[in-house]
DRENMILUM-947239 format. One line per field, with one value per residue: y negated, x negated, z negated of N, C-alpha, C, O in turn; residue number from 1. Coordinates in steps of 0.001 Angstrom, whole numbers, m for minus. Layout:
BEGIN
n_north = Y_... .
n_east = X_... .
n_up = Z_... .
ca_north = Y_... .
ca_east = X_... .
ca_up = Z_... .
c_north = Y_... .
c_east = X_... .
c_up = Z_... .
o_north = Y_... .
o_east = X_... .
o_up = Z_... .
pos = NUM_... .
This chain:
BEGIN
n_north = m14377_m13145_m12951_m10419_m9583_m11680_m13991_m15408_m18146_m19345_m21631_m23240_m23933_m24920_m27611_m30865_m30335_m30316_m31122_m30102_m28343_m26550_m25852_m24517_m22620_m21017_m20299_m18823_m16662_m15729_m15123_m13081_m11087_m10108_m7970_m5581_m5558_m4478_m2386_m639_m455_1024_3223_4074_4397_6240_8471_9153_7226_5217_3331_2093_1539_m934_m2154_m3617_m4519_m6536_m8266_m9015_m10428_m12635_m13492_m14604_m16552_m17909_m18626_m19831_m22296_m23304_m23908_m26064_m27935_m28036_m29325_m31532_m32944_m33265_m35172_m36945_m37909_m36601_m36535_m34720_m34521_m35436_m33025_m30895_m30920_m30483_m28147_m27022_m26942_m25112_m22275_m22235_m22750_m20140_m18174_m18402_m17894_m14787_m13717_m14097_m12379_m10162_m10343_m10165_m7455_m5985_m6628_m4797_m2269_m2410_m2432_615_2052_4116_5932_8349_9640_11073_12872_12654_10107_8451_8983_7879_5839_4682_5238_3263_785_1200_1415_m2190_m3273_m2588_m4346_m6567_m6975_m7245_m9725_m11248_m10999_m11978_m15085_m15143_m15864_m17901_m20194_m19897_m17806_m17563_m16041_m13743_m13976_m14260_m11856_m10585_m11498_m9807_m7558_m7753_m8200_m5377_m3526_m4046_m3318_m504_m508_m1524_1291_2904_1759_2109_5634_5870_4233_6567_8947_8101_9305_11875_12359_11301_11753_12526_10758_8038_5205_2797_2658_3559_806_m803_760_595_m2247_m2483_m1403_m3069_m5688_m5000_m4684_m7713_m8728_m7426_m8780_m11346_m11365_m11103_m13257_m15023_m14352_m15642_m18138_m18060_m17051_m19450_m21516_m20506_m20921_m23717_m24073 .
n_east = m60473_m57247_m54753_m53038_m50543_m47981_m45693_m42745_m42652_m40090_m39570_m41195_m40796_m38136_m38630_m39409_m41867_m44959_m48773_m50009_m48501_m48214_m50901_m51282_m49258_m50622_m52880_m52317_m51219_m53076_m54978_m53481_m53910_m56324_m56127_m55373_m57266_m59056_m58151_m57965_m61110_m62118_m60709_m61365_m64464_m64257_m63366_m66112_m66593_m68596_m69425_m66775_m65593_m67710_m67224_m64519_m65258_m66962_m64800_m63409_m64825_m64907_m62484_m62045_m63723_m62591_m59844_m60898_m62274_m59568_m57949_m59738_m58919_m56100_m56380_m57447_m55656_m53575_m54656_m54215_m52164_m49224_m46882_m44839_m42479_m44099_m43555_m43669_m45972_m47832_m47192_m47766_m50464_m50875_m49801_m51867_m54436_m54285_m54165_m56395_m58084_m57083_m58184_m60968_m61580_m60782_m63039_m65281_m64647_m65010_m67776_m68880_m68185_m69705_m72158_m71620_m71863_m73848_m73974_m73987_m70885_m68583_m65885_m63152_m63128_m62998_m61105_m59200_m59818_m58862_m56330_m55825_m55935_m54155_m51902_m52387_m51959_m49317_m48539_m49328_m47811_m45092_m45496_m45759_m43182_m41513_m42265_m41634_m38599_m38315_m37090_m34419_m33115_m33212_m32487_m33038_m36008_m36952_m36019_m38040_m40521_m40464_m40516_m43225_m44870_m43964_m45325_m47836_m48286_m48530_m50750_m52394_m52536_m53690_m56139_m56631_m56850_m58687_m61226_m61308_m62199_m65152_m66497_m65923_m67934_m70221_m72711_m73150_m73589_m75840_m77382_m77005_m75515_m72776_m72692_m71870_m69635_m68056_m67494_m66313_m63813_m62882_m62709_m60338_m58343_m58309_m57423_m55337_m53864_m53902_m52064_m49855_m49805_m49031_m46943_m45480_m45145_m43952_m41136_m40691_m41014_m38715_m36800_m36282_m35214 .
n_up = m32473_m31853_m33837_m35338_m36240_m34564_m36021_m37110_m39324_m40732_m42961_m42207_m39567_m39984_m40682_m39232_m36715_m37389_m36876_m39376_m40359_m38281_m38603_m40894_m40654_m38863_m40474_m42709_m41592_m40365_m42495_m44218_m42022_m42405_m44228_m43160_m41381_m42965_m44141_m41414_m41384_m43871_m43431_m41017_m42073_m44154_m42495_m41526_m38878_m38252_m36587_m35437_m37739_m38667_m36474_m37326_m39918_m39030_m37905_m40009_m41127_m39173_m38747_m41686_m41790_m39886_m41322_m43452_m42261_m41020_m43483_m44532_m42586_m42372_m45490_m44624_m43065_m44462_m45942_m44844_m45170_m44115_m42374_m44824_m47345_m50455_m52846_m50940_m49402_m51722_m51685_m49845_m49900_m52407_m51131_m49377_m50556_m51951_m50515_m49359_m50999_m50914_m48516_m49173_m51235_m49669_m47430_m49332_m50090_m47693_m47000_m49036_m48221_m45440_m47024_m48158_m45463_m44974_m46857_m49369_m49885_m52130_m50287_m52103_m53264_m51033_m49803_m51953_m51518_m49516_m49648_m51497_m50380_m48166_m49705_m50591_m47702_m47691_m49456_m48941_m46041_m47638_m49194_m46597_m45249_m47561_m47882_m44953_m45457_m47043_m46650_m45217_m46710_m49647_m52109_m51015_m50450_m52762_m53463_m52264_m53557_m55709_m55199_m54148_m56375_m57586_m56006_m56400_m58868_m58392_m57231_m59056_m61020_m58970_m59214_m61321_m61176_m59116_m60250_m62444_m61336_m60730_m63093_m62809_m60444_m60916_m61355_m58816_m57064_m56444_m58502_m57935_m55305_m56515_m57662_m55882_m55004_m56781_m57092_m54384_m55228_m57082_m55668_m53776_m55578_m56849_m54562_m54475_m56813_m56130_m54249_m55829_m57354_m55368_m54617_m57127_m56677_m54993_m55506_m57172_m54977_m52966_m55326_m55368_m52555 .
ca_north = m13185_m13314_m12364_m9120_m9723_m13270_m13870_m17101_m19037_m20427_m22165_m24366_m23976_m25495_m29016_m31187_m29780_m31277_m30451_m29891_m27285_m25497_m25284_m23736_m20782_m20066_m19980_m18037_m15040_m14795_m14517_m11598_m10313_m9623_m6940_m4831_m5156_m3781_m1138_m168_m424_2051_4731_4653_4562_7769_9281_8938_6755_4056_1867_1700_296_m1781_m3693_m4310_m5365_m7813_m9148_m9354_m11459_m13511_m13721_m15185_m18171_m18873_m18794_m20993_m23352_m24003_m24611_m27059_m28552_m28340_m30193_m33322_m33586_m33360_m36288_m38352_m38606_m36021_m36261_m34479_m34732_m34837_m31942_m29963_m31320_m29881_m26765_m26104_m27080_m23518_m21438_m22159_m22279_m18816_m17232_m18519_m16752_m13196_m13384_m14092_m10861_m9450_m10205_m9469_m5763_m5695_m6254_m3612_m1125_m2199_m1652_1895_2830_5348_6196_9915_9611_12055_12518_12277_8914_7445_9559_7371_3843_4645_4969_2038_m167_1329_112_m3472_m3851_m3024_m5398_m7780_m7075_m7864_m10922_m12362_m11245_m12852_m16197_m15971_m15524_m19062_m21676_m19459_m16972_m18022_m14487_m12667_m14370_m14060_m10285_m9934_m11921_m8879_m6143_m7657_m7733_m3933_m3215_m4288_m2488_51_m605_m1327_2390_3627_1198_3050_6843_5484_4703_7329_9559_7426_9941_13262_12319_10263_12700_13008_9237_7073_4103_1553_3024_3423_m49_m1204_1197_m148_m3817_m2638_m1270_m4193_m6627_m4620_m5033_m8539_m8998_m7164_m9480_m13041_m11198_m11024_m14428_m15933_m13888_m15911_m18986_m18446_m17513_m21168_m22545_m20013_m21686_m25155_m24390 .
ca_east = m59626_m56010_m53696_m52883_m49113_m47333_m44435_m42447_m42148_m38979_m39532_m42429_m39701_m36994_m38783_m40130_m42931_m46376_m49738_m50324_m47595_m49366_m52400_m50870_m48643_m51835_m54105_m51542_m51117_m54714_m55484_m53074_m54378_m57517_m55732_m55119_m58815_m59688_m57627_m59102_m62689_m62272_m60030_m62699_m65731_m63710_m63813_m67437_m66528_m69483_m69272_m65632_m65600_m68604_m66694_m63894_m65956_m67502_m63335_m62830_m65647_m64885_m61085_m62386_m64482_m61279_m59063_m61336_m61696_m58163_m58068_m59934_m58256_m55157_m56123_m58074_m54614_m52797_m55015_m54012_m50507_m49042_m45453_m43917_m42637_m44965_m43774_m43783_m47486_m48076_m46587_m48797_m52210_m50517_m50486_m53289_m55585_m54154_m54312_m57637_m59053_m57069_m59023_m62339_m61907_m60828_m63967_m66047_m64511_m65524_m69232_m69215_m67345_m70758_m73164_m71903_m71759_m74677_m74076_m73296_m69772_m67071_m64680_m62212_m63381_m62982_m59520_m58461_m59740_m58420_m54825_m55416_m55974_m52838_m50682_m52440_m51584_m47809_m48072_m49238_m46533_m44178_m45839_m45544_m41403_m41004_m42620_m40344_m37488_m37823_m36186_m33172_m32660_m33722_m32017_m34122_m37444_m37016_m36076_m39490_m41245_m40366_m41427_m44224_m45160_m43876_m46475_m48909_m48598_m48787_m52146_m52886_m52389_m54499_m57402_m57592_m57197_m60197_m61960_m61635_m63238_m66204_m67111_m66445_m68638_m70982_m74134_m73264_m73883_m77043_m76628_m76873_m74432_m72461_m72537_m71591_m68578_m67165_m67729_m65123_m62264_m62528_m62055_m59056_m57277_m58281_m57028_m53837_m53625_m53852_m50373_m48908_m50085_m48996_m45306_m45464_m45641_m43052_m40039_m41116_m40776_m37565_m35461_m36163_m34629 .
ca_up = m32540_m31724_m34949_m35086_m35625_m34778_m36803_m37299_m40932_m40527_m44070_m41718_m38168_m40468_m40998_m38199_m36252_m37539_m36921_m40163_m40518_m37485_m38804_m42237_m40424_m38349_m41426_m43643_m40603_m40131_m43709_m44278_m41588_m43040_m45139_m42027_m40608_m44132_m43943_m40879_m41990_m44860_m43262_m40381_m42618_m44648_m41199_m40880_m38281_m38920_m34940_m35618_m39110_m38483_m35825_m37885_m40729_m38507_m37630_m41060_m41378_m38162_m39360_m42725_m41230_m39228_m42406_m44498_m41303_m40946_m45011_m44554_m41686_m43204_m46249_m43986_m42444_m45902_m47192_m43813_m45497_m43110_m42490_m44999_m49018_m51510_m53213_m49671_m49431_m52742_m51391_m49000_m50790_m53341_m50330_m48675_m51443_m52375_m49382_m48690_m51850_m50348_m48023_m49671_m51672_m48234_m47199_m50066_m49782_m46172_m47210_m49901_m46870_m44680_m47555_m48388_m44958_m44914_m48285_m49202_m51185_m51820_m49477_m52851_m53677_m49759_m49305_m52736_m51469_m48229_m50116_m52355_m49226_m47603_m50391_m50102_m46820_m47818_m50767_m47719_m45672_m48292_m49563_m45452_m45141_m48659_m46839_m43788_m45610_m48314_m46327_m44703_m47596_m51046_m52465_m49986_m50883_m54052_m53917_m51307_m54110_m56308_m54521_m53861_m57897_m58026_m55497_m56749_m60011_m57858_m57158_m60437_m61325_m58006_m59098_m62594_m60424_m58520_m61203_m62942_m60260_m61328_m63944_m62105_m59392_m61344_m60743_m57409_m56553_m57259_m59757_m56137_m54713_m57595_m58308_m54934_m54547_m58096_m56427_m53818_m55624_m58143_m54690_m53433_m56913_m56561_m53686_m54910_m57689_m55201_m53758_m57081_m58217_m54832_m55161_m58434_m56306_m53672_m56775_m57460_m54173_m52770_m56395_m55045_m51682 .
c_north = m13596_m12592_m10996_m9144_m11824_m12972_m16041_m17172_m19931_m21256_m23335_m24594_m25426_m27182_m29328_m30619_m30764_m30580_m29721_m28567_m26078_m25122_m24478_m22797_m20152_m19525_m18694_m16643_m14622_m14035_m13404_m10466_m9333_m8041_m5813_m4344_m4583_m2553_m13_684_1064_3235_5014_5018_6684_9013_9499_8155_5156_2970_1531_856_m620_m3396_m4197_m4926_m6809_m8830_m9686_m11011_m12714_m14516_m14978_m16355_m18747_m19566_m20241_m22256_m23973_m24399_m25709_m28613_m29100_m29667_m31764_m34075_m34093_m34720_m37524_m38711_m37897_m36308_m35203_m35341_m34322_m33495_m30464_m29989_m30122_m28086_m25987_m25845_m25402_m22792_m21307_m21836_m20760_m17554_m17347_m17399_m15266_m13358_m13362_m12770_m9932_m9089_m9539_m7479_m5110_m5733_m5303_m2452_m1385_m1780_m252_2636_3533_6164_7621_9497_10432_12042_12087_10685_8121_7431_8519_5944_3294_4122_3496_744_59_797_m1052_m4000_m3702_m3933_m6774_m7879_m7710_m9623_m11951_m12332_m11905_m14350_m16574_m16518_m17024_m19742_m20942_m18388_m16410_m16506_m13972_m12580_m13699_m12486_m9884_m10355_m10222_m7776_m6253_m7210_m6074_m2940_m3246_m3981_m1549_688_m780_628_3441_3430_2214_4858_6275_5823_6073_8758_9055_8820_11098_13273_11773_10254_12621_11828_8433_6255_2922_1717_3004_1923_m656_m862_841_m912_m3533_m2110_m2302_m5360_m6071_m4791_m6560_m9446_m8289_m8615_m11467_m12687_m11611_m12729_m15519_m15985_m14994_m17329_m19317_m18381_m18995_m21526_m22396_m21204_m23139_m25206_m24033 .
c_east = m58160_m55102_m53042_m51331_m48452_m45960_m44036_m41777_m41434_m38818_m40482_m40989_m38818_m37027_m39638_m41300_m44237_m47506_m50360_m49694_m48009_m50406_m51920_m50367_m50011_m53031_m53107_m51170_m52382_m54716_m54930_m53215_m55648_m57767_m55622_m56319_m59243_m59363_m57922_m60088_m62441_m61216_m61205_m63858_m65285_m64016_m65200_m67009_m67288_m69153_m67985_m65516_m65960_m67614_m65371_m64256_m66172_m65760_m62931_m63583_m65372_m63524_m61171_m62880_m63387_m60080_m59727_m61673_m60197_m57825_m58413_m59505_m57511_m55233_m56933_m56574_m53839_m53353_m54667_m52903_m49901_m47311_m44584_m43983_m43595_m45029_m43713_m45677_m48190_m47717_m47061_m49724_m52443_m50704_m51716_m54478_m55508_m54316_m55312_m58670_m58760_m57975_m60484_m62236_m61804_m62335_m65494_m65735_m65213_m66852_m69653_m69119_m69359_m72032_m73418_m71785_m72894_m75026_m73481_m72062_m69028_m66433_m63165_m62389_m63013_m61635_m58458_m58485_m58569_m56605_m54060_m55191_m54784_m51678_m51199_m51745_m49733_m47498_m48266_m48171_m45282_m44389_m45541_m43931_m41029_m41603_m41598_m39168_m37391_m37053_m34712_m32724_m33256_m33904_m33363_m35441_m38027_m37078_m37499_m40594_m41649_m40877_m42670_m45485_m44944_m44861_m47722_m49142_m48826_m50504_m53108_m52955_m52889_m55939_m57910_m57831_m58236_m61110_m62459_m61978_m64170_m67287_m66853_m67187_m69870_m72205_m74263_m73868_m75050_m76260_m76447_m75317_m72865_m71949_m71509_m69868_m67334_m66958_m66281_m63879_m61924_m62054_m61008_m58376_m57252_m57664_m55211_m52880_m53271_m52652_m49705_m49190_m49538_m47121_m44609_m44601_m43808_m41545_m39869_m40424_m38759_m36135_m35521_m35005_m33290 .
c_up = m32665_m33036_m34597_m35232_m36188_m35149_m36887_m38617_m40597_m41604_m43711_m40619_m38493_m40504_m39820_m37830_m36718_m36846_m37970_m40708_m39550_m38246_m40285_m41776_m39600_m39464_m42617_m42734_m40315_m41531_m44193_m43313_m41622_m43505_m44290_m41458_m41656_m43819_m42747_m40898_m42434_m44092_m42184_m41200_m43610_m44290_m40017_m39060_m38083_m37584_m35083_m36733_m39380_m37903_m36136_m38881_m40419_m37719_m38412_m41625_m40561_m38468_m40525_m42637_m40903_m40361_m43449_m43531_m41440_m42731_m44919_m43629_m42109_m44580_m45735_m43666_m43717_m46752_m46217_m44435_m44549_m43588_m43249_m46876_m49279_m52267_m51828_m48916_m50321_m52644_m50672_m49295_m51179_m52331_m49522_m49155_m52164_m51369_m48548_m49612_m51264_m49840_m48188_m50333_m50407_m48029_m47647_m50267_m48744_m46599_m48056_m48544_m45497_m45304_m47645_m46877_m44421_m46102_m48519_m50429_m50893_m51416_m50237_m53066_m52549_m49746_m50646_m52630_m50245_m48937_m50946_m51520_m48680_m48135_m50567_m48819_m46718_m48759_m49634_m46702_m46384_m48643_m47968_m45061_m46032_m47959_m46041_m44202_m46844_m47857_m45814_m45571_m48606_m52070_m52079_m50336_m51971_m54605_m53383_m52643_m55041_m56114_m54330_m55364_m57785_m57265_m56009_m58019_m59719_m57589_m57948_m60812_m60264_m58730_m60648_m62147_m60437_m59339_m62261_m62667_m60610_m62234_m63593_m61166_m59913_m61026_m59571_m56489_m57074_m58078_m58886_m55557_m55670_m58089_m57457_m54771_m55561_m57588_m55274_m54075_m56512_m56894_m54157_m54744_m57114_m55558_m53690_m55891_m57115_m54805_m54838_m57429_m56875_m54368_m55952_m57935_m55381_m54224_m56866_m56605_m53396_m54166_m55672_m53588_m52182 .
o_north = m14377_m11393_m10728_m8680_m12606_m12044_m17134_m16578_m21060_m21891_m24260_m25453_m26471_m27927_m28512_m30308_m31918_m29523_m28817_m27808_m24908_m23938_m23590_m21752_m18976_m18605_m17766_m15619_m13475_m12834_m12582_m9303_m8247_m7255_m4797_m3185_m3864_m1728_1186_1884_2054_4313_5989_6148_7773_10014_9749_8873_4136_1867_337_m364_m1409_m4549_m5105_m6020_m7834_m9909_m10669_m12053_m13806_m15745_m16049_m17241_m19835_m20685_m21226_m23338_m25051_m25525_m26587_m29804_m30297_m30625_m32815_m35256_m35280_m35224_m38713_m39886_m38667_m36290_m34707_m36115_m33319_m32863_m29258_m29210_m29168_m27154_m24758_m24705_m24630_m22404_m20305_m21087_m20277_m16355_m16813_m16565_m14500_m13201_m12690_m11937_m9066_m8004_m8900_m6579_m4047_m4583_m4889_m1934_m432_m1091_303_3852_3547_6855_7986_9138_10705_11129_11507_10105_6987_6415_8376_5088_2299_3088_2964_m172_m971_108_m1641_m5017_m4380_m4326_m7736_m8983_m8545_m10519_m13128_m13348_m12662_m14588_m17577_m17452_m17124_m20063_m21637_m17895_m15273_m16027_m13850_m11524_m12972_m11980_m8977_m9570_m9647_m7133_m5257_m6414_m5461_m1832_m2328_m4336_m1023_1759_m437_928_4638_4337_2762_5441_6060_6890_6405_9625_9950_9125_11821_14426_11835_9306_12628_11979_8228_6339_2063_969_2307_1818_m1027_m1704_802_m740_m4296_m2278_m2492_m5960_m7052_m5390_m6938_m10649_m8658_m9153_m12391_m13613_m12555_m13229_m16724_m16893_m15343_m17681_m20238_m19179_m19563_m21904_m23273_m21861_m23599_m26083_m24231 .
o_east = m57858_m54892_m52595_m50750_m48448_m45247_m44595_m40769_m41762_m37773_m40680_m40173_m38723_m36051_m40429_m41960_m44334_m47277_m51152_m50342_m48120_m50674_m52739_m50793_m50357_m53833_m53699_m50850_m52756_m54541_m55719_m52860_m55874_m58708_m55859_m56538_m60175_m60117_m58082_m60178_m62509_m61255_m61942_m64279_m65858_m64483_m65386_m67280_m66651_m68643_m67873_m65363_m65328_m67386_m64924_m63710_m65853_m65835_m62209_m63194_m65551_m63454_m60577_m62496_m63035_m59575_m59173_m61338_m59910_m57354_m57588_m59689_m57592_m54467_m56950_m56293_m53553_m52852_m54751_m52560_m49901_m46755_m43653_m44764_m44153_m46075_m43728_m46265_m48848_m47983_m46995_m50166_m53324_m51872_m52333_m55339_m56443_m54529_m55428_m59511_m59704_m58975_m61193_m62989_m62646_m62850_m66359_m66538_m65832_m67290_m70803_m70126_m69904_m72877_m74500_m71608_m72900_m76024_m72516_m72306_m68683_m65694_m62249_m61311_m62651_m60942_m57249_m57780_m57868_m55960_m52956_m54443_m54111_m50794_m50182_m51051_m48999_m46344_m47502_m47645_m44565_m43585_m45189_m43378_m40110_m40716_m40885_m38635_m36342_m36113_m33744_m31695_m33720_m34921_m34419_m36046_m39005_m37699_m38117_m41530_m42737_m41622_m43393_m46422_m46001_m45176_m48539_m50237_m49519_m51100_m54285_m54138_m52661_m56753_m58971_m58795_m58854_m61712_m63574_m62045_m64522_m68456_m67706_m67299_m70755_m72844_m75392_m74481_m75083_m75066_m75644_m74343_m71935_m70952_m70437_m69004_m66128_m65809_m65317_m62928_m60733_m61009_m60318_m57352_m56176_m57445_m54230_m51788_m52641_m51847_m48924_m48174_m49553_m46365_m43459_m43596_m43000_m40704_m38814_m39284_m37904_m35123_m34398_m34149_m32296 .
o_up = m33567_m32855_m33482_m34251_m37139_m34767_m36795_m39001_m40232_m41456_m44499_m40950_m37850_m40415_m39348_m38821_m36302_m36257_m37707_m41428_m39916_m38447_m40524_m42268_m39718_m39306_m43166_m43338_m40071_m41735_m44660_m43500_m41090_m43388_m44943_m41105_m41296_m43305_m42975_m40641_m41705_m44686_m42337_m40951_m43582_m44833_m38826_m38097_m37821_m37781_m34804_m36679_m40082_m38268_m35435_m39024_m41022_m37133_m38245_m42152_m41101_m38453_m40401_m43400_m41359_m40270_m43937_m44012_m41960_m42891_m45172_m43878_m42385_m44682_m46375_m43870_m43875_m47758_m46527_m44301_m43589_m44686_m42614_m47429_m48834_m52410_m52073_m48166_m49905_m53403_m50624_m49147_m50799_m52287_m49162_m48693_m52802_m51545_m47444_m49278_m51072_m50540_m47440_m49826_m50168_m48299_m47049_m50514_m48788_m46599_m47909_m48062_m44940_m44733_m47452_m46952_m43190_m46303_m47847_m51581_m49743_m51785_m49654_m52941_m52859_m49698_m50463_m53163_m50063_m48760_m51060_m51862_m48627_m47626_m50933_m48844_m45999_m48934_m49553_m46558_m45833_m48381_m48054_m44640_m45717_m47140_m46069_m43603_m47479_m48585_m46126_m45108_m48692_m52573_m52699_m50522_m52150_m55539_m53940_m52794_m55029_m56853_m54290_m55432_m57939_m57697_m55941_m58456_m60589_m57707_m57832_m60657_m60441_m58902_m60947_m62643_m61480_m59462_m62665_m63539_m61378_m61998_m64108_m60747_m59059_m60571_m59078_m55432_m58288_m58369_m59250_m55481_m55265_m58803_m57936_m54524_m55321_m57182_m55332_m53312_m56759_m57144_m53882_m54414_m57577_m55701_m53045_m55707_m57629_m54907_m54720_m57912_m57125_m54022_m55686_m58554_m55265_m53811_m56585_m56876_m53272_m53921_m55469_m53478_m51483 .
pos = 1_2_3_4_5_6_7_8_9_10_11_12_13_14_15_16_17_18_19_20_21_22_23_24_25_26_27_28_29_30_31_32_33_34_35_36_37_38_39_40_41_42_43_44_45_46_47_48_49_50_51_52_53_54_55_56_57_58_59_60_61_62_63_64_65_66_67_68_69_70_71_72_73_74_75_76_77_78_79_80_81_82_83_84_85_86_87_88_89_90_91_92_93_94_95_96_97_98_99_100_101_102_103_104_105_106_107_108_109_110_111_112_113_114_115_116_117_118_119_120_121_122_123_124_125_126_127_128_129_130_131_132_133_134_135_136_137_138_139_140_141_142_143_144_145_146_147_148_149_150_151_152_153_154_155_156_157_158_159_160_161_162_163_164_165_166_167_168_169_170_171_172_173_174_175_176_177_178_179_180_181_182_183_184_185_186_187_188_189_190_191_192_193_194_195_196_197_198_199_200_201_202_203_204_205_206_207_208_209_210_211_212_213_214_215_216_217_218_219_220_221_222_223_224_225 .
């Protein structure tokens, strides 16, 4: 599957071309892409739209192999001694291994999103995941302009880093809404189902929380430049 949007990390551009530096901007645009095929999923599935959601499910999933592939790529090359600094080594390992887990909760959302889809749920409960997913994928947006922006405008990063945290409190304060639909619907839902649909708002807040923790990351790296 071709990336849903190509963008250039001029914070990789800036330093000689490696292979190793390839294989890190391709694994770091898939994996936030993930967030997008989610988003997807669940507004189709919302829209009783089950063949649609399905076959983004199954992108998210396809996406995800590719992401944890190139991880591992990445770090074979990283142990060859790859042309760069050590602490620029060390710099990639942090994103990669952080933006390999997004996408594992990615994914793990996506299989909750295929379990419940024949599941009778409230259209309040879909219409609120649907929203909580919508602000992920702007906390993902932010988290990939804060990226472009480390090596040519430190400021910039640093402010994207920010937003990306204020987002994602954001989502903090959907995930307890959500929840707390839980208990006006509670009757209305088996205890299966039920369990399942908890399982995927706890991986979208998870997957909020890998932004924020990878924000955390790029403050870090933005002060160095």
């Amino acid at each position: 599957m071709k990336s849903l949007e190509k963008k250039s990390y001029t914070w990789f551009e800036r330093r000689r071309r490696t292979k190793v530096l390839d294989l890190a901007h391709e694994q770091i645009t898939k994996a936030l892409d993930t967030v997008t095929l989610l988003h997807y999923a669940v507004q189709n599935i919302s829209e009783a739209k089950r063949k649609e959601a399905m076959r983004h499910v199954d992108n998210i999933f396809k996406t995800e192999k590719e992401v944890d592939k190139l991880r591992t790529e990445v770090f074979r090359e990283l142990s060859k001694g790859a042309a760069l600094f050590a602490e620029y080594r060390e710099d990639l390992m942090h994103l990669v291994k952080r933006l390999d887990t997004l996408a594992d909760h990615v994914k793990d959302a996506g299989r909750c999103v295929k379990m419940l889809a024949d599941s009778q749920i409230p259209k309040e409960l879909w219409e609120k995941t649907v929203h909580m997913v919508s602000t992920l994928v702007e906390c993902a947006n932010a988290l990939r302009g804060s990226i472009e922006k480390i090596a040519v405008n430190s400021a910039a990063a640093i402010k994207g880093a920010k937003k990306v945290e204020q987002i994602e409190g954001k989502i903090d304060e959907e995930y307890l809404e959500t929840k707390s639909l839980f208990v006006k619907y509670g009757d209305q839902i088996n205890s299966g189902t039920m369990v399942i649909f908890d399982d995927l708002v706890e991986f979208i807040e998870h997957a909020a929380d890998m932004c924020a923790d990878t924000a955390d990351y790029i403050v870090i790296l933005a002060s160095r430049e």
